[in-house]
Each structure stands twice: as C-alpha cells, then as structure tokens.
MARTI-353920 format. One record per residue: x, y, z of N, C-alpha, C in turn. Coordinates in steps of 0.2 Angstrom, whole numbers, plus 5000, padded with zeros to 4 digits. Layout:
<atoms>
XYZXYZXYZ/...
</atoms>
This chain:
<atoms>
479946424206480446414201480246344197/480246344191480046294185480546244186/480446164188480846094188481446114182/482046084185482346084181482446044173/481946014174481945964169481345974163/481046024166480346044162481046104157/480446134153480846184147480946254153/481246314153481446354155480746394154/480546454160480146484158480346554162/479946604156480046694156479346744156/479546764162478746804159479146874157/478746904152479146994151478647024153/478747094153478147134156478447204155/477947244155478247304152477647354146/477547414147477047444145476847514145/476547534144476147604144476347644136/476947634132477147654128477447604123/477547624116477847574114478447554116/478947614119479547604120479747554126/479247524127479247474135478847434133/478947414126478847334123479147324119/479247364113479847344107480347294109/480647344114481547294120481347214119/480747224123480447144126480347084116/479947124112479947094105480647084103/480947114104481847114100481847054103/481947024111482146974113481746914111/481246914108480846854107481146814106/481846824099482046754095482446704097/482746754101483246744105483146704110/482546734114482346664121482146594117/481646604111481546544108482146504108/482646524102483146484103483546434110/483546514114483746464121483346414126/482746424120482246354123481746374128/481746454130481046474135480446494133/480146464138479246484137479146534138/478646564134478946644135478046654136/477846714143477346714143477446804145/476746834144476946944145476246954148/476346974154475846994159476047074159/475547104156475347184153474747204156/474347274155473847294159473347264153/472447264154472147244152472047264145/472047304141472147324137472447394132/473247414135473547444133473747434127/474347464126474747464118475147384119/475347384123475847314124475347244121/474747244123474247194119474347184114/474247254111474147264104474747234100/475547264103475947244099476047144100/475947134107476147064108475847024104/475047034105474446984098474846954093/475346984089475446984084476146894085/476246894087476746844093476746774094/475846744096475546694096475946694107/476046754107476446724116475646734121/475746674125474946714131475246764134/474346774136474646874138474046864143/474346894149473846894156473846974158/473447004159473047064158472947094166/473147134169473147164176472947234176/472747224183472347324184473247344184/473247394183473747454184473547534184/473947574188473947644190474547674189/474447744188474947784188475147814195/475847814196476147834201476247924197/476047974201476048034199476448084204/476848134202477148174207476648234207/475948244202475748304203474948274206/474748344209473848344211473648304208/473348254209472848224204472248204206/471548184205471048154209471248064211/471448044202471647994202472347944207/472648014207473047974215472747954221/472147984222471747934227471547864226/471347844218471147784215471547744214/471947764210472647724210473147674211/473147694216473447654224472947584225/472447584222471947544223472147494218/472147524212472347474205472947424206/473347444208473747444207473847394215/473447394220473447344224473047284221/472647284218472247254215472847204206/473247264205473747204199474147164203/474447184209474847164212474347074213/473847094217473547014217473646974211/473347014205473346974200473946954196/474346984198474946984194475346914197/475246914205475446844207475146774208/474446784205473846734204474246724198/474446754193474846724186475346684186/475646724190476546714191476446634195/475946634198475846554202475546524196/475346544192475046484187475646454182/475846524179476446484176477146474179/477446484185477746444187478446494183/478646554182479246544179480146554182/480446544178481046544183481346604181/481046674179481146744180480746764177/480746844179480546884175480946944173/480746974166481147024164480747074161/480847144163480347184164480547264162/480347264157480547334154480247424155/479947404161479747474164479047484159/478647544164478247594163477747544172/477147584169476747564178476647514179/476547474172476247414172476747354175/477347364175477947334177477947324186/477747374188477747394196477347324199/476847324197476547264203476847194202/476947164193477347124193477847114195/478347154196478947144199479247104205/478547174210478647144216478347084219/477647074214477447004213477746944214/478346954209478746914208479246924214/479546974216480046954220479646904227/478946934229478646894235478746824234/478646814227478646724227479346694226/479846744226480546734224480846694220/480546764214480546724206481146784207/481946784203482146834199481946894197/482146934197481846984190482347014186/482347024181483047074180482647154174/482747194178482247264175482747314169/482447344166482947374160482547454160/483147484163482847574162483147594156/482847634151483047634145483347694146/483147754150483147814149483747854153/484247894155484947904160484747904164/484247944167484047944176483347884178/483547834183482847794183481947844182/481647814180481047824180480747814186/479947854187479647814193479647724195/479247714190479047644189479547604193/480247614189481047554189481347594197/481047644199481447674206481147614209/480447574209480047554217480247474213/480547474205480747404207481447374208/481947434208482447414208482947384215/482347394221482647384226482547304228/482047264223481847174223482347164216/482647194211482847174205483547134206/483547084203484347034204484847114200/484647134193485047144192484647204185/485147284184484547334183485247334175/484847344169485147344163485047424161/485647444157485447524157485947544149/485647604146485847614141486547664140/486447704144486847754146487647754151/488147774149488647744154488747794160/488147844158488147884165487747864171/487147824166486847774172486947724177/487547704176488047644180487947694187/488247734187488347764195487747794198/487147794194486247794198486147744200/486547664199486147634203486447574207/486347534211486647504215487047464211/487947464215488547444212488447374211/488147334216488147274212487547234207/487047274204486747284199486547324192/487047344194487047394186487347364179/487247354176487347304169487347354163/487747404160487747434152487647384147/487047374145486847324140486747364133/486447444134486147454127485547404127/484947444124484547414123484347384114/483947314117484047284112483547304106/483747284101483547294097483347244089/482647254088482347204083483047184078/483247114077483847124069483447124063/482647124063482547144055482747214053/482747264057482847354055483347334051/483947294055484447294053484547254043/483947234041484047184034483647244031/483447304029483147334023483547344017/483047344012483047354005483147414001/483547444003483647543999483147553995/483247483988482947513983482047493983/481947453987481147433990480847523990/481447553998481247603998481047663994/481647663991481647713985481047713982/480947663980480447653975479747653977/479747633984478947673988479047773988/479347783988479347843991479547893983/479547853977479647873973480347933971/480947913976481447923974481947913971/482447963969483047933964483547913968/484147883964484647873969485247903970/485247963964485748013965485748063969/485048063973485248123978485148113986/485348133991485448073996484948103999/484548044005484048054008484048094016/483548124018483548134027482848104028/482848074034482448034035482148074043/481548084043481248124049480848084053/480948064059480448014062480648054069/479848104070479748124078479448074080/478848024079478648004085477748024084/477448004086476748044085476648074090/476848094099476848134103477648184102/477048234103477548314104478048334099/477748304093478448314086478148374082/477848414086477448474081477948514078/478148524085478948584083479348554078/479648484078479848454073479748464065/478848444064478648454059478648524057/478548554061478448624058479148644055/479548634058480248664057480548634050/480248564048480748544044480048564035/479548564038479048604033479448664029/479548714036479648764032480348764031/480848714031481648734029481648684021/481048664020480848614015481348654008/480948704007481348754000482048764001/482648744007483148744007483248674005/482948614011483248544011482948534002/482848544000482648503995483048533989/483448573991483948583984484548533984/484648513989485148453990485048373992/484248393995484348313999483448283996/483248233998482648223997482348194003/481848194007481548214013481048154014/481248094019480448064020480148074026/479648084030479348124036478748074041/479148054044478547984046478448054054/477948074050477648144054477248124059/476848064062476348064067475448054063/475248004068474248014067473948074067/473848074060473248134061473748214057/474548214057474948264054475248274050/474948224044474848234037474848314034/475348354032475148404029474948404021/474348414020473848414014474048454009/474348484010474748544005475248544001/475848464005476348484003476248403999/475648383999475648303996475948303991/476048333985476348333979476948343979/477348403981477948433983478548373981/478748363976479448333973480048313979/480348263980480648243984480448253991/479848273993479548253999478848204000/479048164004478648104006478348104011/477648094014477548084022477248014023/477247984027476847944032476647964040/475847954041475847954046476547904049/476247854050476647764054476947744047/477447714050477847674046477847604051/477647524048477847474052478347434048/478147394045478547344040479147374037/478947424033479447464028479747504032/479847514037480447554043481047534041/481347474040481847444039482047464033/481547474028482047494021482247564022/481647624023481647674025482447674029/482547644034483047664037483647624031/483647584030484247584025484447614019/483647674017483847714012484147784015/484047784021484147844024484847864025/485147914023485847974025486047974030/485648024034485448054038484748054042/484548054048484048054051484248104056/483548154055483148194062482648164064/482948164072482348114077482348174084/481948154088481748144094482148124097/482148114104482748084107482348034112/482147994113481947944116482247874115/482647874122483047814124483047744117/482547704116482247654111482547684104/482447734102482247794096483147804092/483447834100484147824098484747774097/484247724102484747654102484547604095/484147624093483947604088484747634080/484447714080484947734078485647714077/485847714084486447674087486747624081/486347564084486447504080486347494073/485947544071486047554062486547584059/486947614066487447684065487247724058/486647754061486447814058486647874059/486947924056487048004059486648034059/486648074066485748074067485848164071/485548194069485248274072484548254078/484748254085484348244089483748324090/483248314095482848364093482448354098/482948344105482448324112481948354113/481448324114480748354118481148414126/480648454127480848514131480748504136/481148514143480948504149480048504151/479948564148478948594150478648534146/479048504142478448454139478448374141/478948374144479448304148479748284154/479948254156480348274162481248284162/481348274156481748324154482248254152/481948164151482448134151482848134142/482248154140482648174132483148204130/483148264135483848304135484448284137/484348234141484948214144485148154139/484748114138484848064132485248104127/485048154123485248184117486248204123/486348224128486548264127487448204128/487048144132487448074132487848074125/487248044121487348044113487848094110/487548144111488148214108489048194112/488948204116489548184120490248134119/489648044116490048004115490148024108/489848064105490048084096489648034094/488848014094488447974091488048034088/488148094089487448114087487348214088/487448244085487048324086486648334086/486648394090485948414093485748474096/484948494091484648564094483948544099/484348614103483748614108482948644105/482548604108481848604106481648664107/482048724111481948784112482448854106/482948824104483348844100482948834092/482448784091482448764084482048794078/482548804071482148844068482148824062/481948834056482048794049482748824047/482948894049483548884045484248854049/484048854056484648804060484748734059/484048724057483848634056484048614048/484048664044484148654038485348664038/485448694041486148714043486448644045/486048624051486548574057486448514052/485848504050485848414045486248434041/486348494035487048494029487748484031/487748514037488348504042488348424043/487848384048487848334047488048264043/487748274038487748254030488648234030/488948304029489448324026490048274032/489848284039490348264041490148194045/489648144040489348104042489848034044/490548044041490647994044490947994051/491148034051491348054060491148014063/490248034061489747994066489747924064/489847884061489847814058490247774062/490947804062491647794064491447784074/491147844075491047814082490847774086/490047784081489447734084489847654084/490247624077490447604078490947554082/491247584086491447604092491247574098/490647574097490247574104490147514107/490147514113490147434116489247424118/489047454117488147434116487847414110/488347394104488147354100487647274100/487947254106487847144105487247154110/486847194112486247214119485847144118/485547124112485247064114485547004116/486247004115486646914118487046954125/487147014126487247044135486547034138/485947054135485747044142485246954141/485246934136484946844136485446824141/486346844138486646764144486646814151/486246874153486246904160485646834162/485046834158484446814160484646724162/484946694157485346654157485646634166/486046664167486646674171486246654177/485946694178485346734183485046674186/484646654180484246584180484646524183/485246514179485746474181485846474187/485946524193486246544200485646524202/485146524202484246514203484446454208/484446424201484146334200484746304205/485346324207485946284211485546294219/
</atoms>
C-alpha cells in the first residue's frame, strides 16, 4: 500500500473484448478528479492496448491464457501463461505500489487479481453480465468487493460483497449533437430514426433481418446500421433513408442522440449503455449455440424491469423485427418512463466512493 502522504494509486485491468475496458475508460475522469494515479496492466498486446494508448496512462503488458470448459490442445499450454502473468503481474504491482486494484473481467484480469491479493493490495471486480463468468468465478473469492449490473446477480454472489452499481458508463455518449448526426447521415428531421448497432461479432442474423424488412421500415422510419467489419452491404449503398457504418467511434454519441428507437444485441456494456441514455431498445440476444447463453438472460432482466423487448435470435424475422420496433416506436414512452426509474443510473459515483471507501478502510 502507497504512503499515505504520497497521491493515491489505481491500477485497472481488464480485457479480451472491448466490453472489459470501456467500464475502466468511463472511470478515468473521475479517478483523476479524486486525485489517483492511474496505471492498467492488460495482456501484451490485446484490444485493451489499443483502446488505453489513446489515455497517455502506463500500461504493463502480461502473458495471459484462456480458462476453457471444452477439449482443447491449448488447455495444456495455458496454465503455463497464465503462471507466467501471475509472476508478472506481481513484479508490477511491486513496482507501482498501488493501494487497489479494480478489475473488470475477461482472462487477463485473473492473474492480476490474485497478484494482488498475495501482496494484499484490495481489489474490487465488476461482472457485467447476470451469471459470474469464468475469469470473475477464480477472482471473486480474494475480491473486497464484486459490483454487478443485474438485481438478480446480488444472490450469485457472497452476501457480504455484492454491490448493484450498473455499469459505468462514458458521460460523453451522453452530450451528442442530433442535428451533427442528421446531417452525416444525410437525414431529415420529420421522420423519426432506428438506430441498429449488433456489434461486429455474430450480428449476421441481425443484419440480415433488418435488410430485408428495409421495404417495410422505411415507409415510416429512417435506418442507420452500424453493421460490423467487413458487413457493408454494397447494394443497398444508395437506398434513401438507409445509412451503414462499418464502426462508429466519435460520432456514436450523436448517432445515439439522433436515435428513436434502437435494435441492439444484448451484451451487458451495450445495454447499460442504452440504460443511461434511456433508449427504447428491441433486444436481439445472441443464441445459446453461439454463446453461453449470458445474452439471454441480460435481455430477458431487461425485458422484465420494462427497459427493453425482445426477440429471440431463434424466433427472428424481417416481418417480426419490422412489427416489434413500430410497436416499440409507438409505445416508446413506457420505456423512457422506466428506465428512468432505475437506480443504476449514478454507476460511475457508486462504484468510485466503493473504490474510495475501500482504500479508506485500507489505510487505518
């Protein structure tokens, strides 16, 4: 633990997907403000790199392996990396000295965690998704304290660590520009938008469905489609009131403040993102054969608390998909009214004065 007198310090960690880094960037401003030095030990060159770079934060780089339930060859290798992070991950953690760490899941988390618990740093871990994942199962038995998004997840995990935070979420999404967007995407403002973001893994069904109810949605609504790498369809480039992007990075925020309605994916980040913008939103969970089925149960939380409808991946069709969004549209304020509602709104100041508190208890 860091002198009391010296600045406070944070390492984050977290990776394999984007969705186990974004959480960690939302919190950046906010640790700033409360004065911590912020450092992120990620695997050597994953997505987490990629997005941290951009930050100016140091970033210490470790072996990491997958933990897998099926045959694999690489389950004999594995084991090996992942003894090999664990070393490195605590050769860092001794270098910078911090007084916790916060740690947002995927495999790269696993070895720092328990790094840190050896040296008896804090940690405090954040499963985004209702049921623990592998990774958060092996760290939540050294975690001070486990943040979750879901209120059906309070009773998966030990009583005296469970924390409903909602995950946090970047406040720029929340500042976009409608008529910015408009006006990239070449729209008017009389007729109201659906905004399409599956994801660039497994939205094929997605894309494909909302192609072909196009000739429907477009007699009412105007379509923007952030379809995924590489799933540009070439055909419908000109097509009046439909727009594609592969990625969207910067202008996501207008996008989303031009947006109506949104058909997404159900992925923990993806929805809680939604949440906080209180978007009415047609879910469209990835399917157990393609997942481990935590989408579905995300979507089906959502549906539940009244944040959200939703068709199954296996049920989905252009004229269903084209039916449920008019339907949604129409009774969009229902969902406004809810989300509103919600006590997973404040996720960035619930879980800083967690991390706060934590540190606090540390230092006595």
């Amino acid at each position: 633990m860091s002198e009391s007198n010296t600045a406070k310090k944070i390492v984050l960690t977290g990776g394999g997907t984007a969705g186990h880094v974004t959480p960690n960037i939302a919190l950046l401003p906010r640790l700033k403000e409360l004065g911590y030095e912020i450092s992120y030990i990620g695997s050597y060159d994953g997505i987490e790199k990629k997005l941290i770079t951009d930050f100016n934060i140091p970033y210490y780089g470790i072996a990491t392996g997958k933990f897998r339930r099926y045959l694999d060859v690489k389950n004999l290798t594995d084991p090996f990396r992942v003894i090999k992070g664990f070393g490195e991950a605590r050769k860092y953690l001794k270098k910078i000295n911090p007084d916790i760490v916060f740690s947002k899941g995927g495999f790269v988390s696993v070895p720092v965690v328990r790094a840190a618990a050896s040296l008896r740093i804090p940690c405090i871990i954040h499963e985004s998704d209702m049921t623990p994942g592998l990774a958060n199962k092996m760290c939540i038995p050294v975690a001070k304290k486990v943040c979750c998004n879901f209120p059906e997840t309070v009773s998966m995990l030990p009583k005296d660590k469970a924390v409903l935070t909602g995950s946090p979420i970047r406040e720029e999404l929340a500042k976009g520009d409608k008529i910015a967007a408009l006006d990239m995407c070449g729209f008017t403002a009389n007729k109201p938008v659906i905004l399409v973001i599956g994801g660039s893994l497994g939205a094929a069904s997605v894309n494909k469905a909302v192609r072909e109810a196009l000739p429907t949605l477009l007699q009412d609504f105007q379509v923007v489609h952030i379809c995924g790498k590489d799933k540009i369809d070439n055909m419908l480039l000109h097509t009046e009131g439909y727009v594609q992007f592969e990625y969207v990075k910067s202008e996501l925020k207008d996008i989303f403040a031009m947006a109506d309605v949104v058909i997404s994916r159900a992925g923990a980040n993806s929805i809680c993102e939604l949440l906080a913008l209180k978007k009415p939103n047609l879910l469209v969970p990835l399917s157990a054969q393609s997942s481990r089925g935590d989408q579905i149960l995300n979507a089906k939380s959502f549906e539940a608390q009244g944040f959200s409808m939703v068709i199954d991946d296996d049920n989905l069709s252009p004229q269903l998909l084209a039916e449920k969004v008019t339907e949604l549209y129409f009774t969009r304020q229902t969902f406004i009214d809810a989300m509103g509602k919600s006590n997973l709104l404040g996720s960035i100041t619930t879980i800083t004065n967690l991390i706060e508190e934590t540190v606090n208890n540390n230092q006595k």
